[in-house]
C-alpha positions as CSV (number, residue, x, y, z in Angstrom):
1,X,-4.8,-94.5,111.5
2,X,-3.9,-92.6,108.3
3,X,-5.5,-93.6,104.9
4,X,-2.3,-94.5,103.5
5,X,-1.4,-96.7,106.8
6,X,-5.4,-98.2,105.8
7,X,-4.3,-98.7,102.3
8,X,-1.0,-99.9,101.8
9,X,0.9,-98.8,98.4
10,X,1.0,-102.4,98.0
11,X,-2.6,-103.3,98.2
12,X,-3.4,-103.3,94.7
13,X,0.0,-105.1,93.6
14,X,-1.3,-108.3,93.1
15,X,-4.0,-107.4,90.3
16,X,-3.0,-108.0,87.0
17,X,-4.4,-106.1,84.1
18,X,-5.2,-108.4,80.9
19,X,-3.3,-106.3,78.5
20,X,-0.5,-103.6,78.9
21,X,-0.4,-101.1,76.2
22,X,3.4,-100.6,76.8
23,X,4.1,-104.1,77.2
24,X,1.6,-106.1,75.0
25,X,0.5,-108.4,77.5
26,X,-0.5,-108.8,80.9
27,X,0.7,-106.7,83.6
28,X,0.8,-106.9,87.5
29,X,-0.2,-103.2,88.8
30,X,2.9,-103.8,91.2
31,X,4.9,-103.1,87.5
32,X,2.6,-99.9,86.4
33,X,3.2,-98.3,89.5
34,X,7.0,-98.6,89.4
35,X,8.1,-98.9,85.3
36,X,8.6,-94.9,85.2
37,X,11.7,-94.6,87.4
38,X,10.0,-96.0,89.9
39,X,7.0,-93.7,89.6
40,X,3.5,-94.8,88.1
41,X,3.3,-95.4,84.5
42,X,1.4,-92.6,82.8
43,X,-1.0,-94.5,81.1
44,X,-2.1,-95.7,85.4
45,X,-5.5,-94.0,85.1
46,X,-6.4,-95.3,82.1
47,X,-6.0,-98.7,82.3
48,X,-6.7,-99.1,86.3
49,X,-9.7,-96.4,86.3
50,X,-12.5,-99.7,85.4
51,X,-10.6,-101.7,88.2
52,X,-10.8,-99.2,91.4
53,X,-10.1,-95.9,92.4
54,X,-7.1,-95.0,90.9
55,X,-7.3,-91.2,91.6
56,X,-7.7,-91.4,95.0
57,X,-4.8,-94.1,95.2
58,X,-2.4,-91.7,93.8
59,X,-3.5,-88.8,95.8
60,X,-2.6,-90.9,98.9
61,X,0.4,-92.2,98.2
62,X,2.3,-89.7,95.5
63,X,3.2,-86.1,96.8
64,X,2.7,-83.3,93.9
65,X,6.4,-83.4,93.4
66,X,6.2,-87.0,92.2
67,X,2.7,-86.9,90.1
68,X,4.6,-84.1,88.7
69,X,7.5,-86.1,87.6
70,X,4.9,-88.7,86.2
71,X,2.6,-87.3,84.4
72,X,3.8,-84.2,83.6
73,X,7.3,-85.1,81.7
74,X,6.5,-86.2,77.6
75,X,7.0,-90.2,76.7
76,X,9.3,-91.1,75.0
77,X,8.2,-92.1,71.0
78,X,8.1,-95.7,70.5
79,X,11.1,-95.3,67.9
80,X,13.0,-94.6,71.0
81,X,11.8,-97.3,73.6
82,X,12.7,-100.0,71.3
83,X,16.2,-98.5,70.7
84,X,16.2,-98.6,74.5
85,X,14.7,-102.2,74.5
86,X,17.8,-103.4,71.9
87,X,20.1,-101.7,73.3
88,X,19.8,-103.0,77.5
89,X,18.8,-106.0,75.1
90,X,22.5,-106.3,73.9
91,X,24.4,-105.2,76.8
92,X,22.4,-108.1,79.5
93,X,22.2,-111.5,76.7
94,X,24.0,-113.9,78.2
95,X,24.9,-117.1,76.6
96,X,23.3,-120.6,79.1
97,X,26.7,-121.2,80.3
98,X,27.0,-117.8,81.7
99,X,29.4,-116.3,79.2
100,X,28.8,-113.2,77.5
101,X,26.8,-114.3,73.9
102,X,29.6,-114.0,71.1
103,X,27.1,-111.5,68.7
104,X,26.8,-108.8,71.3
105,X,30.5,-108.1,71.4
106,X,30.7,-108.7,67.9
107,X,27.8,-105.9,67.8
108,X,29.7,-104.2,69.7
109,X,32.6,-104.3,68.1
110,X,31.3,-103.4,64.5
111,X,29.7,-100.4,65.8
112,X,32.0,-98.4,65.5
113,X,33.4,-99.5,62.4
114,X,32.3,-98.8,58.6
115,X,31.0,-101.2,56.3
């Protein structure tokens, strides 16, 4: 038996770190190893490193394609993610009856006009 077939990806999913940088609260390590297109965050090592062997998890199941791709692309600013955040923000409210909320296609609408 292989150490990845020992050591499922999913072993360490459950565990829940008590504060996610990106996030600003608590954070399942199911989430950090899948928020970066589902790739590892690149923050993984150090908040994980205290909890178990992180480096040794990655070198099992990430080929050097994909740490590549994590760790070895900039982050975006944090100017950025939140325009992201608003943004999927506006485009997914929806209203408790199910309709689309009135202010996001009002948004929507007065973006492309001039005040």
């Amino acid at each position: 038996m292989s150490e990845a077939e020992e050591h499922p990806i999913e072993s360490y999913d459950a565990l829940v770190h008590w504060r996610c940088p990106q996030l600003g609260g608590e954070a399942p390590f199911r989430y950090c190893r899948k928020v970066n297109e589902g790739l590892p965050c690149a923050r993984l090592f150090s908040c994980w490193q205290t909890v178990f062997d992180v480096k040794a998890f990655v070198e099992r199941h990430y080929d050097a394609a994909e740490i590549a791709a994590a760790w070895g692309r900039p982050r975006p600013d944090k100017m950025a993610q939140l325009a992201d955040l608003i943004a999927h923000a506006r485009q997914t409210t929806i209203q408790p009856s199910g309709a689309p909320n009135p202010s996001v296609e009002e948004n929507r609408l007065n973006d492309g006009q001039s005040h």
